[in-house]
N, CA, C and O atoms as a GROMACS GRO file, in nm:
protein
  556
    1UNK      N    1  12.358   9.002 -14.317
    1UNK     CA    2  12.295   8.986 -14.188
    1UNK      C    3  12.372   9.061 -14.080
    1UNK      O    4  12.313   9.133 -14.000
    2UNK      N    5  12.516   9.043 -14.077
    2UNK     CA    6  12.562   9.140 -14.010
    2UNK      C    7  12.588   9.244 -13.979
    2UNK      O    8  12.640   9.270 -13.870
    3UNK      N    9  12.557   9.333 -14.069
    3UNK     CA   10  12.517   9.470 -14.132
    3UNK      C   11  12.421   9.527 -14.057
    3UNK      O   12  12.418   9.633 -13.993
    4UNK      N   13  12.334   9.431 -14.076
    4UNK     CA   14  12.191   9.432 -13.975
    4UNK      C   15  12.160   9.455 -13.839
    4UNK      O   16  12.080   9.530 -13.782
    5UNK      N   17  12.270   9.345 -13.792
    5UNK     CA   18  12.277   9.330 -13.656
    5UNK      C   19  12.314   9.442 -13.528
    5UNK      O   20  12.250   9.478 -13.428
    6UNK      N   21  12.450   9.478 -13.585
    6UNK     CA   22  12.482   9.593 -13.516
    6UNK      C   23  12.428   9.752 -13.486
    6UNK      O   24  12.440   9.828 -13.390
    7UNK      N   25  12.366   9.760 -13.615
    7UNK     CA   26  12.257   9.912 -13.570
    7UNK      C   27  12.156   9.856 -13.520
    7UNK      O   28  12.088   9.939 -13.460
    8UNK      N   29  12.100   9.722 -13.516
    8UNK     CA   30  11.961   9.655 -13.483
    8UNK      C   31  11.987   9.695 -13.286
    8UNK      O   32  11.918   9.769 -13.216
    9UNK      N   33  12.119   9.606 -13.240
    9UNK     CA   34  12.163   9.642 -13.116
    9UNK      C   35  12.175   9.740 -13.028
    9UNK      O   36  12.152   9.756 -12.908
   10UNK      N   37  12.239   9.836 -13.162
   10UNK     CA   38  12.270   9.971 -13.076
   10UNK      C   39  12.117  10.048 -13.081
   10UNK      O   40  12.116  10.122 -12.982
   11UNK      N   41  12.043  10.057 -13.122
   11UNK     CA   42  11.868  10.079 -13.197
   11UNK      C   43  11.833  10.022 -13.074
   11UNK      O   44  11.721  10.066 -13.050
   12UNK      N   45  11.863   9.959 -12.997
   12UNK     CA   46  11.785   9.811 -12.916
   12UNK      C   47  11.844   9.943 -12.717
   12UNK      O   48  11.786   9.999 -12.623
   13UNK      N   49  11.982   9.922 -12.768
   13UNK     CA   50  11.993   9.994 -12.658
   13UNK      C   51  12.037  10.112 -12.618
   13UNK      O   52  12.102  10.134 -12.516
   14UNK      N   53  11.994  10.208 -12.719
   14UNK     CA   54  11.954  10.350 -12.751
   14UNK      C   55  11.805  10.389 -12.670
   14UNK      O   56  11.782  10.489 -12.602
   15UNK      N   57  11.724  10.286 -12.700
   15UNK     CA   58  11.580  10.295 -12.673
   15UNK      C   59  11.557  10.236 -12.544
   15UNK      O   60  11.459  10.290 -12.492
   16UNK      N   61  11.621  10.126 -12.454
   16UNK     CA   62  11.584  10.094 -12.306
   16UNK      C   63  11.678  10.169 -12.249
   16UNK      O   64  11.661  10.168 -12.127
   17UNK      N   65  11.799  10.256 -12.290
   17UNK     CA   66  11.861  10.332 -12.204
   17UNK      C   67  11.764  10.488 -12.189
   17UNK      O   68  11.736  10.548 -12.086
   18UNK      N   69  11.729  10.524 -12.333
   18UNK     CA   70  11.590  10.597 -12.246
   18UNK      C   71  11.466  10.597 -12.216
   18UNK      O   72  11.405  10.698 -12.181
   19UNK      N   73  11.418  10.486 -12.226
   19UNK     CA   74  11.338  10.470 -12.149
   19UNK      C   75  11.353  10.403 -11.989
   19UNK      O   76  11.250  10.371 -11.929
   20UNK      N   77  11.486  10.386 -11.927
   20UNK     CA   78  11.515  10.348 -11.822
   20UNK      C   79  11.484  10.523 -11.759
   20UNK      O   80  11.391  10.554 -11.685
   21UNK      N   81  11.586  10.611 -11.811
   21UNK     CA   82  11.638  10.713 -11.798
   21UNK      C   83  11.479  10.792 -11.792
   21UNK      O   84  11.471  10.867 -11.695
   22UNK      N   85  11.389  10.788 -11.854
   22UNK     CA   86  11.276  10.855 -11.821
   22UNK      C   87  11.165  10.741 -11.733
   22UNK      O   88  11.042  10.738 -11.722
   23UNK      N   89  11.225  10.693 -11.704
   23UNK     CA   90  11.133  10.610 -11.580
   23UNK      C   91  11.181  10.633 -11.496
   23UNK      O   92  11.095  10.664 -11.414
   24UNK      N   93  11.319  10.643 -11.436
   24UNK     CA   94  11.413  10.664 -11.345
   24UNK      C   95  11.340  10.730 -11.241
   24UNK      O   96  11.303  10.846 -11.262
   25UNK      N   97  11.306  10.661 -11.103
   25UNK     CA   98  11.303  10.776 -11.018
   25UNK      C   99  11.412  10.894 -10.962
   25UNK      O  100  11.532  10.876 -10.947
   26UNK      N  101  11.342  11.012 -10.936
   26UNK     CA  102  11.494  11.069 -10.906
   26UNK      C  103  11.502  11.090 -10.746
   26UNK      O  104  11.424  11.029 -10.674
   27UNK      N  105  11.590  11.171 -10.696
   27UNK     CA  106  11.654  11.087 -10.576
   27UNK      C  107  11.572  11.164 -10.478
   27UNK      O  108  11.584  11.111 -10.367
   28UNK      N  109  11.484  11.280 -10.475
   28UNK     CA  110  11.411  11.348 -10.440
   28UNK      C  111  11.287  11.213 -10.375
   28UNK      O  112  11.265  11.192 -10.256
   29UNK      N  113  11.243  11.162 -10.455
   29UNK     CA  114  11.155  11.056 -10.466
   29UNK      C  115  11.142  10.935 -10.381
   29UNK      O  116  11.039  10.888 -10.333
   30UNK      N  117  11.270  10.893 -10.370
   30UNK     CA  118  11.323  10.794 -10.313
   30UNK      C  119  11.325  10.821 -10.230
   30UNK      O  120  11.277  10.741 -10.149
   31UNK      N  121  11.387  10.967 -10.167
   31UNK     CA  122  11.427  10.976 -10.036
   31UNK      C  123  11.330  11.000  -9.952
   31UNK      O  124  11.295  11.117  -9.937
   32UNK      N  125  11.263  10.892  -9.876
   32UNK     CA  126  11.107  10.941  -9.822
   32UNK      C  127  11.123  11.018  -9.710
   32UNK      O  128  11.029  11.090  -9.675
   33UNK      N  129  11.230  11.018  -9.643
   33UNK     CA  130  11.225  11.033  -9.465
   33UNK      C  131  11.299  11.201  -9.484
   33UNK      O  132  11.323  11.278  -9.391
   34UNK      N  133  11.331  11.230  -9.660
   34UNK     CA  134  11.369  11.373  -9.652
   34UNK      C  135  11.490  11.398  -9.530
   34UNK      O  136  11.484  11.486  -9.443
   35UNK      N  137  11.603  11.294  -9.547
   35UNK     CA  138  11.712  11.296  -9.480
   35UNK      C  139  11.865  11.332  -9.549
   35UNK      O  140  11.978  11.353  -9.506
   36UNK      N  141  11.800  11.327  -9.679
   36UNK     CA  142  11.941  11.319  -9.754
   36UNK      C  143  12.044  11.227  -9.825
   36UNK      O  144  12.149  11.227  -9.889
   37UNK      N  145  11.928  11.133  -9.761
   37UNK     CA  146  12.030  10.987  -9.758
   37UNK      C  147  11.913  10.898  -9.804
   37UNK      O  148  11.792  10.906  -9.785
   38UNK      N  149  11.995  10.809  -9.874
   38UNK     CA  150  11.936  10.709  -9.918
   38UNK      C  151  11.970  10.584  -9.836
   38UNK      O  152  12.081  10.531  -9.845
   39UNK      N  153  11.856  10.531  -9.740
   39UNK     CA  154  11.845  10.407  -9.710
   39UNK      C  155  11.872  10.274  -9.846
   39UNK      O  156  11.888  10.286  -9.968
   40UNK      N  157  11.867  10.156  -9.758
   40UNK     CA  158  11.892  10.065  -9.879
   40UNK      C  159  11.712  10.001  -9.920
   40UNK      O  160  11.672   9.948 -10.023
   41UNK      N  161  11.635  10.035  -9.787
   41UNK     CA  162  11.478  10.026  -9.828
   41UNK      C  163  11.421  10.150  -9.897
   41UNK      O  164  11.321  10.156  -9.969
   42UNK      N  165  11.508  10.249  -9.860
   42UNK     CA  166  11.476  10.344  -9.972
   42UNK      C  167  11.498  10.360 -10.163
   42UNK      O  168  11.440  10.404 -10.262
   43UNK      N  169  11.625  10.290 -10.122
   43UNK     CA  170  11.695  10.226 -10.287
   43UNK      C  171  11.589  10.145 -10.358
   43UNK      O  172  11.518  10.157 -10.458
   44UNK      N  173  11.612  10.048 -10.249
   44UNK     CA  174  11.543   9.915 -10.341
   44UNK      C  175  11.354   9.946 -10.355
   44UNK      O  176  11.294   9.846 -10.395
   45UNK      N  177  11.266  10.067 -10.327
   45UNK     CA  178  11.166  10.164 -10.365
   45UNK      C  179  11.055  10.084 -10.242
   45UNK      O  180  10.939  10.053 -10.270
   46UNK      N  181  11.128  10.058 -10.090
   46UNK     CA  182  11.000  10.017 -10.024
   46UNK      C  183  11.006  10.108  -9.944
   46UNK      O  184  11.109  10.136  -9.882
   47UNK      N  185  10.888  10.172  -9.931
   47UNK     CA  186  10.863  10.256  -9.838
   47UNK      C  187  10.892  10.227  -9.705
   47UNK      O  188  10.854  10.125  -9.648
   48UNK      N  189  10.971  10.331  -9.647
   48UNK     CA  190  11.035  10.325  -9.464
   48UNK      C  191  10.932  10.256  -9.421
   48UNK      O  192  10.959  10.140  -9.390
   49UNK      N  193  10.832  10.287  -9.410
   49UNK     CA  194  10.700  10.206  -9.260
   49UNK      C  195  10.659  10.062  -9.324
   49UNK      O  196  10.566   9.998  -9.274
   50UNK      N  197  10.721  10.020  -9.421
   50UNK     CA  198  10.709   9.902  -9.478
   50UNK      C  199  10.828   9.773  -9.403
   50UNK      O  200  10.840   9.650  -9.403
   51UNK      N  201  10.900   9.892  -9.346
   51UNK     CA  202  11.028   9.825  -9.333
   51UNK      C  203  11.036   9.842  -9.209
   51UNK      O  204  11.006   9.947  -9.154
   52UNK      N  205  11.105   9.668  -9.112
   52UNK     CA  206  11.079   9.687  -8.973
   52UNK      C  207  11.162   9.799  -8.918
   52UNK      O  208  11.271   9.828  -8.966
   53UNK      N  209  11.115   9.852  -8.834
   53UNK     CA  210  11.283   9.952  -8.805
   53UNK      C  211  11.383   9.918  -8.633
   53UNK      O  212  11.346   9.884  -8.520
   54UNK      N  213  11.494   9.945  -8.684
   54UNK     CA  214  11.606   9.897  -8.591
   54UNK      C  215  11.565   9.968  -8.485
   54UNK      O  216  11.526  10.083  -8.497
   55UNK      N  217  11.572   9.903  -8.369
   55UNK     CA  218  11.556   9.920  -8.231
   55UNK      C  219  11.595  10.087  -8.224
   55UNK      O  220  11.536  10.187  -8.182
   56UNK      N  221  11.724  10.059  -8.288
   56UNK     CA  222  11.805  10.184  -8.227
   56UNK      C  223  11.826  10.276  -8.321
   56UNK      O  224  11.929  10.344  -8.315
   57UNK      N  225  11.772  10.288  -8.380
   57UNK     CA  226  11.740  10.367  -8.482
   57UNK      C  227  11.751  10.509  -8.472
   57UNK      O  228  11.669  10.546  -8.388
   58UNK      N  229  11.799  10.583  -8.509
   58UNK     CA  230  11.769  10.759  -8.471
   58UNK      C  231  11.748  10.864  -8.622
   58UNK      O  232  11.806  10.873  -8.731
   59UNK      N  233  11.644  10.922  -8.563
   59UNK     CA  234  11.619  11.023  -8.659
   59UNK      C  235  11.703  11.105  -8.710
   59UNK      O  236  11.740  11.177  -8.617
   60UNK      N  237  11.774  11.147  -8.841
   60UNK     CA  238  11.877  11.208  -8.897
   60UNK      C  239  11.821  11.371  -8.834
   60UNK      O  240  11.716  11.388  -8.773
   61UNK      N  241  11.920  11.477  -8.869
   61UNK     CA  242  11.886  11.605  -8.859
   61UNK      C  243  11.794  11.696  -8.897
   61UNK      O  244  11.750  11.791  -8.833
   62UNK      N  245  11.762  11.652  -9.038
   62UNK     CA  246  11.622  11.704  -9.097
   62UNK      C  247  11.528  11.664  -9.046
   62UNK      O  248  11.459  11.759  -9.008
   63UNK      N  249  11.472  11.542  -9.015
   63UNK     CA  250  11.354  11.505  -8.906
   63UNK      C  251  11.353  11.573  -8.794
   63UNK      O  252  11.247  11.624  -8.755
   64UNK      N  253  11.480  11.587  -8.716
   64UNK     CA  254  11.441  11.635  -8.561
   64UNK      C  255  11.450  11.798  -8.600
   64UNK      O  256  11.456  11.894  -8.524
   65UNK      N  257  11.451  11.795  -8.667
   65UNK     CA  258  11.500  11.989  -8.712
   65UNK      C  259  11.368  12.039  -8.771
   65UNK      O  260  11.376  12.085  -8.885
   66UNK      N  261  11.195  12.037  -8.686
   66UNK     CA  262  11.088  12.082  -8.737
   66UNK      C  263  11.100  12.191  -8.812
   66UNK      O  264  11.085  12.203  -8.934
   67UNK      N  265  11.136  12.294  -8.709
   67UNK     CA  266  11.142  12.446  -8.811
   67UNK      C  267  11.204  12.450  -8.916
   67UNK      O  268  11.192  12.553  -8.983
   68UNK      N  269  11.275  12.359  -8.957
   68UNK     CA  270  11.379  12.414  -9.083
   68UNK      C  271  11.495  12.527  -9.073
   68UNK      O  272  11.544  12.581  -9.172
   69UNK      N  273  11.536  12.558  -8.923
   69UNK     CA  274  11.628  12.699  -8.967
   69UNK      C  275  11.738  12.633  -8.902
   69UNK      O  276  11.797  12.706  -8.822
   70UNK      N  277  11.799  12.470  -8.919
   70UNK     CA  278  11.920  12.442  -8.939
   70UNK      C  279  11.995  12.442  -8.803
   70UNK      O  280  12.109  12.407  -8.832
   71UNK      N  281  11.988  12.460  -8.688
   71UNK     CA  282  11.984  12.392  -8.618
   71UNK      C  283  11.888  12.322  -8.526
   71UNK      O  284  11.772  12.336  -8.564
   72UNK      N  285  11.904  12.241  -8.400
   72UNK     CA  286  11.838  12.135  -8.364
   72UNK      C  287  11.850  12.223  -8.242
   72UNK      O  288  11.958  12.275  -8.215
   73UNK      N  289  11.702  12.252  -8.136
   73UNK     CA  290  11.698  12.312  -7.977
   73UNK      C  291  11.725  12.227  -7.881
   73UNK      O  292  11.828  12.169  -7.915
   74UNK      N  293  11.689  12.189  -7.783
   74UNK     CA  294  11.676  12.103  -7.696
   74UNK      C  295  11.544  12.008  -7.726
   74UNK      O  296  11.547  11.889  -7.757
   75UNK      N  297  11.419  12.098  -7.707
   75UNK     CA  298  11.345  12.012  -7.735
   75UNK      C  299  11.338  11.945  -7.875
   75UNK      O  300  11.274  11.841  -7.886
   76UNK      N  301  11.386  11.987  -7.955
   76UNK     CA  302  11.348  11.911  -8.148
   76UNK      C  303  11.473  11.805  -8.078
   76UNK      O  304  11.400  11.712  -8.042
   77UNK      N  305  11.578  11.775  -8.048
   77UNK     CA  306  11.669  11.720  -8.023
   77UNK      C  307  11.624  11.618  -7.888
   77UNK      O  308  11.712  11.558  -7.827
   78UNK      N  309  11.475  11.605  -7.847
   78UNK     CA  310  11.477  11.524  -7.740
   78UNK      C  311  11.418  11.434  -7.797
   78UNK      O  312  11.380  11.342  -7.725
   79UNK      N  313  11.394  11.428  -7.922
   79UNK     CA  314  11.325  11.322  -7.998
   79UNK      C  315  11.398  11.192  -8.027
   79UNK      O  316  11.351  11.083  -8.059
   80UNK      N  317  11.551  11.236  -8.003
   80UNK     CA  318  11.703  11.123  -7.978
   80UNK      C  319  11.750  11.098  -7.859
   80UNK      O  320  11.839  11.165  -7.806
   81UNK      N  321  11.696  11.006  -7.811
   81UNK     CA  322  11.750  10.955  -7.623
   81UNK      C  323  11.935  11.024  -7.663
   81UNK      O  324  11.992  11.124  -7.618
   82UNK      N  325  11.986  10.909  -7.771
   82UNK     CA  326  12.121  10.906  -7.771
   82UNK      C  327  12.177  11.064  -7.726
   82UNK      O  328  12.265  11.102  -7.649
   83UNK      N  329  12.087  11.132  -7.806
   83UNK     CA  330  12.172  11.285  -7.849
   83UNK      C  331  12.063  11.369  -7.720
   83UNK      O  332  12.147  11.377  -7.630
   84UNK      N  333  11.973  11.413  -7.678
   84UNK     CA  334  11.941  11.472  -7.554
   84UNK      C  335  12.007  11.410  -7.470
   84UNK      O  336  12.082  11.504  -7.442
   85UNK      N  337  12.061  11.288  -7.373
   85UNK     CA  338  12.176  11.238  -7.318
   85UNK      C  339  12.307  11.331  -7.305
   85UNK      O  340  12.377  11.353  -7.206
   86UNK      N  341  12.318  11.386  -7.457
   86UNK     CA  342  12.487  11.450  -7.493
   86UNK      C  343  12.502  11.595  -7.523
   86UNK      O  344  12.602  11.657  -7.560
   87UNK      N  345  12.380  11.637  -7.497
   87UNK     CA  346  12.341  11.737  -7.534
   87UNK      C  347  12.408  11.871  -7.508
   87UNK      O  348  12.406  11.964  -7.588
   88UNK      N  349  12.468  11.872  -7.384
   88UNK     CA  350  12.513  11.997  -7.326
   88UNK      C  351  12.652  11.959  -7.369
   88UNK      O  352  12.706  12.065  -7.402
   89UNK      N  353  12.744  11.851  -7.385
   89UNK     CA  354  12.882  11.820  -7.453
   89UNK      C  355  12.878  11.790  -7.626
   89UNK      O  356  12.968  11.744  -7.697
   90UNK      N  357  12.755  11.829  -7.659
   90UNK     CA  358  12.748  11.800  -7.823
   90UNK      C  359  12.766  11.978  -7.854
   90UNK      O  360  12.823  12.030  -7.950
   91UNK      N  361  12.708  12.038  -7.755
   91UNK     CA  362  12.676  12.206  -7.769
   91UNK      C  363  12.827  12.276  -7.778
   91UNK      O  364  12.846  12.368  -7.699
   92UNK      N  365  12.913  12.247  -7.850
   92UNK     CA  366  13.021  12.323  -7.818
   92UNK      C  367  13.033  12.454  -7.829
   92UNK      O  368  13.117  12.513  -7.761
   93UNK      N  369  12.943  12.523  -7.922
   93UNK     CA  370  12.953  12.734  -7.846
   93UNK      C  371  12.904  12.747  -7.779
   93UNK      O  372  12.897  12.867  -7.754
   94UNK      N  373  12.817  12.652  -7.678
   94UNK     CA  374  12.733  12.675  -7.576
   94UNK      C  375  12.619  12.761  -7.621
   94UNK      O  376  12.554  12.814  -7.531
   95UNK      N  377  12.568  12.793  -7.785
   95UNK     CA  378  12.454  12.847  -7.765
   95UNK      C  379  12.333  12.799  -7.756
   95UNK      O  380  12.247  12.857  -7.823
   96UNK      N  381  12.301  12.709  -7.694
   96UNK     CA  382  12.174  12.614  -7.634
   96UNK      C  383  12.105  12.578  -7.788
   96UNK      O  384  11.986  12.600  -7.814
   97UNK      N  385  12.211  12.512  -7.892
   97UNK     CA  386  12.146  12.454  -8.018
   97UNK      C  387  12.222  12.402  -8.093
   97UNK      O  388  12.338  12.444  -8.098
   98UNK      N  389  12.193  12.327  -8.150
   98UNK     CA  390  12.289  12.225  -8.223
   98UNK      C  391  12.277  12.281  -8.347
   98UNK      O  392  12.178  12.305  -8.416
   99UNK      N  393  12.414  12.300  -8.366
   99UNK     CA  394  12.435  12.280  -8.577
   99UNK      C  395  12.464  12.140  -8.622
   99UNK      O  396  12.497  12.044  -8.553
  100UNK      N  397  12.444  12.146  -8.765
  100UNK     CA  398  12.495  12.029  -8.832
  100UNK      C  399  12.581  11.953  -8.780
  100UNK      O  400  12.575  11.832  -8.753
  101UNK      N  401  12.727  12.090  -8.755
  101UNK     CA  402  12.812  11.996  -8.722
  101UNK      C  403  12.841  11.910  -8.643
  101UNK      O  404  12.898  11.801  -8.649
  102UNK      N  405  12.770  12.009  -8.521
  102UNK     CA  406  12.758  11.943  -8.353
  102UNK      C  407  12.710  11.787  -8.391
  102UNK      O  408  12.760  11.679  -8.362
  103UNK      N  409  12.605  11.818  -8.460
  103UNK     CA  410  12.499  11.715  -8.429
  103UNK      C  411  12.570  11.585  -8.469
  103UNK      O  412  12.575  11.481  -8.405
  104UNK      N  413  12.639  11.620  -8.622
  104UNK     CA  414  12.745  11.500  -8.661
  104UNK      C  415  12.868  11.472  -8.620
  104UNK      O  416  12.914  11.368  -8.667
  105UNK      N  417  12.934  11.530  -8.548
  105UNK     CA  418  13.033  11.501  -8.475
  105UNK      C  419  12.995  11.388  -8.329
  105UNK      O  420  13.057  11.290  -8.287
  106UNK      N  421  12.881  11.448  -8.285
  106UNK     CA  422  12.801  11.329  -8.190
  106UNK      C  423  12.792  11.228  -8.222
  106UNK      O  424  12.855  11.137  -8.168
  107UNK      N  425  12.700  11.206  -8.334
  107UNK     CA  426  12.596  11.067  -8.358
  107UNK      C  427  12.761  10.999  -8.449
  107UNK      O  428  12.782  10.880  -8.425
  108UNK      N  429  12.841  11.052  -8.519
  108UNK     CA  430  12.938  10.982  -8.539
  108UNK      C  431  13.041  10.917  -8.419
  108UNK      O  432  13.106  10.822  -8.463
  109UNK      N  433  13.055  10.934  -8.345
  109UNK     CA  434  13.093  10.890  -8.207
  109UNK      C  435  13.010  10.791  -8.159
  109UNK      O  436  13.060  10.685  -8.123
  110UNK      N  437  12.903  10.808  -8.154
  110UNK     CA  438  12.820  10.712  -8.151
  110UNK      C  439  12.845  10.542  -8.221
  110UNK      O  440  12.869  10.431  -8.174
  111UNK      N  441  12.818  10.612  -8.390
  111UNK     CA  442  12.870  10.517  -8.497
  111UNK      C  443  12.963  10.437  -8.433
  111UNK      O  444  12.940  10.321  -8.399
  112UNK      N  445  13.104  10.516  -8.410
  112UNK     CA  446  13.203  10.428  -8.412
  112UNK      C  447  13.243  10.349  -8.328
  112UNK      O  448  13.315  10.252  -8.353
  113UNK      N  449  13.196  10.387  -8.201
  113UNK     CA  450  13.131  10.326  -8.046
  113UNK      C  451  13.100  10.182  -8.130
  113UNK      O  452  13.180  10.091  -8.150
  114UNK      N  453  12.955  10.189  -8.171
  114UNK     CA  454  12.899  10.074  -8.201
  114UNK      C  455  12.952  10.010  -8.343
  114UNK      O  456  12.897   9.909  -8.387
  115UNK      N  457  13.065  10.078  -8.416
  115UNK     CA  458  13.124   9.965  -8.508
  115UNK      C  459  13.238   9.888  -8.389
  115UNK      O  460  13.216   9.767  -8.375
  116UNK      N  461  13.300   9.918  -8.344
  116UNK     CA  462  13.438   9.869  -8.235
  116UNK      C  463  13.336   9.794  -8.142
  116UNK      O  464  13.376   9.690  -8.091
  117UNK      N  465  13.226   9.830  -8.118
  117UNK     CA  466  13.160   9.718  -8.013
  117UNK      C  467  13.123   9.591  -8.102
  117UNK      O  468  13.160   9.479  -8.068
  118UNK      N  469  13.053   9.613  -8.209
  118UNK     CA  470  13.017   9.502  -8.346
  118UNK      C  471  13.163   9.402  -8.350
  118UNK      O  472  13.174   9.288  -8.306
  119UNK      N  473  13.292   9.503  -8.434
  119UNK     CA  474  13.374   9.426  -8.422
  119UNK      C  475  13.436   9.358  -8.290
  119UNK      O  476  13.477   9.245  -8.317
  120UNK      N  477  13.455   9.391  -8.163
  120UNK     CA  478  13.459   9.317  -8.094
  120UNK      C  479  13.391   9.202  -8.070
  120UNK      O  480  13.466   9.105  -8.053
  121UNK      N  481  13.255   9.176  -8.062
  121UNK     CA  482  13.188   9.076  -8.025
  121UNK      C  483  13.185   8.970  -8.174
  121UNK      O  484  13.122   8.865  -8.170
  122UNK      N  485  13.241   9.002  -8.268
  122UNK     CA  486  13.258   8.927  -8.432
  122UNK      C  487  13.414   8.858  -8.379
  122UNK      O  488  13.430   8.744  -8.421
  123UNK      N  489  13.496   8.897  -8.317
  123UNK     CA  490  13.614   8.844  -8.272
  123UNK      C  491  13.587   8.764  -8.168
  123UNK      O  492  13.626   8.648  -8.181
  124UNK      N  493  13.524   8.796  -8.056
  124UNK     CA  494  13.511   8.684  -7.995
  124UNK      C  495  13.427   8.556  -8.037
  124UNK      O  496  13.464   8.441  -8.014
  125UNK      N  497  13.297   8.594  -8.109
  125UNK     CA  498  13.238   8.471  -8.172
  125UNK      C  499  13.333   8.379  -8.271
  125UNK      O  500  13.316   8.260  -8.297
  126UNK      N  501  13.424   8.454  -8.314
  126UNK     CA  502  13.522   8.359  -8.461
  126UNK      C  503  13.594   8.291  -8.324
  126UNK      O  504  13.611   8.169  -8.336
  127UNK      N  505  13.653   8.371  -8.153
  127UNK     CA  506  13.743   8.266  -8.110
  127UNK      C  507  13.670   8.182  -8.045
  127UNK      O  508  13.734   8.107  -7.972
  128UNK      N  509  13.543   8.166  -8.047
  128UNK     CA  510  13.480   8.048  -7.932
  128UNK      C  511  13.440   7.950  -8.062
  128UNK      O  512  13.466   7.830  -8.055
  129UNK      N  513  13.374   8.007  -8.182
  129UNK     CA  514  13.373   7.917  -8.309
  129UNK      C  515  13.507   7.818  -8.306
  129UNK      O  516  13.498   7.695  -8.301
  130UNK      N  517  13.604   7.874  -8.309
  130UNK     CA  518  13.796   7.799  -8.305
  130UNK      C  519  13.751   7.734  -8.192
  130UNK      O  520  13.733   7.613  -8.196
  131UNK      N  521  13.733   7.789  -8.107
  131UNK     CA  522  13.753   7.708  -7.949
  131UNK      C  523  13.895   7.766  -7.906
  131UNK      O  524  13.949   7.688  -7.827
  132UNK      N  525  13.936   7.826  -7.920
  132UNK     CA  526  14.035   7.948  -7.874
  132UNK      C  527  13.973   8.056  -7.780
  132UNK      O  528  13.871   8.121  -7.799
  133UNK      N  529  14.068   8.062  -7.661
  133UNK     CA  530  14.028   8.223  -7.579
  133UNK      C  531  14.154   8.316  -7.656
  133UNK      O  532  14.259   8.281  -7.710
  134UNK      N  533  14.116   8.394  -7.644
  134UNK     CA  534  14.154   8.535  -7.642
  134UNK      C  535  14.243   8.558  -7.526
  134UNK      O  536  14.193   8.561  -7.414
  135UNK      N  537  14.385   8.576  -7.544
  135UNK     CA  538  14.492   8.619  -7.443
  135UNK      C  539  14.505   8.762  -7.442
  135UNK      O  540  14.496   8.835  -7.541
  136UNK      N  541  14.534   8.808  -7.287
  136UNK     CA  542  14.528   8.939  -7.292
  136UNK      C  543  14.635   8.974  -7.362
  136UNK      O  544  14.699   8.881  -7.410
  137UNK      N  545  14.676   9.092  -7.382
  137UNK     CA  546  14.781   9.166  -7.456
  137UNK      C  547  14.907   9.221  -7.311
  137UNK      O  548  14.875   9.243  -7.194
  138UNK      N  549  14.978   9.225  -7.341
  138UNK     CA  550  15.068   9.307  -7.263
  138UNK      C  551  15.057   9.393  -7.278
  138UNK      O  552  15.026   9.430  -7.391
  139UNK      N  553  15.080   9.506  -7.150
  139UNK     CA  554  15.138   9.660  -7.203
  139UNK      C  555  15.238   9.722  -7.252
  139UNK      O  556  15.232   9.843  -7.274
   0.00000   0.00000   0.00000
């Protein structure tokens, strides 16, 4: 019987590893918003407009980038309050258009803005949870 067992197993998962593997969507597929990135409503296979979307939400570079020739103008770029706002300090050769990099060097500033604002307000909720204030710091 044991003889049996072990090619029966590996036989067992020989055959759902490919048939996982040819069901598999691939990442082309998934990625609906054609950003590059995989959302986690994109992962888990629900379509973006299925899914409520965050207030603050901003369109990645491939969305605001209609033409396709890789960078972002003023106007494809007014489609982001955040980033038309930053626009003329996101432009660093000053040639009235955003590259990649510009564009991610911005909206990451952004990011980290709003992780340090997140974690701040997670610190004060844990000290009013305690019932503790928060003492200033010295210089």
């Amino acid at each position: 019987m044991r003889k049996l067992t072990i090619p029966l197993i590996a036989s067992l998962t020989l055959a759902v590893s490919a048939a996982w593997a040819r069901d598999k969507p691939s990442f082309d597929a998934l990625d609906k918003n054609n950003d590059n990135r995989l959302s986690r409503a994109e992962y888990a296979g629900t379509a973006p407009s299925k899914v409520k979307a965050r207030k603050d939400a901003d369109p990645g570079f491939n969305r605001l980038d209609r033409n396709n020739d890789g960078y972002l103008s003023r106007a494809e770029a007014s489609r982001n309050p955040y980033l038309i706002e930053r626009f003329n300090a996101a432009d660093k050769n000053d040639d009235g258009r955003l590259n990649r990099a510009e564009y991610l060097a911005t909206m990451t500033r952004k990011d980290v803005r709003s992780g340090v604002a997140k974690l701040e307000q997670r610190r004060e909720q844990r000290s009013a949870a305690a019932g503790t204030t928060r003492q200033p710091s010295l210089p």
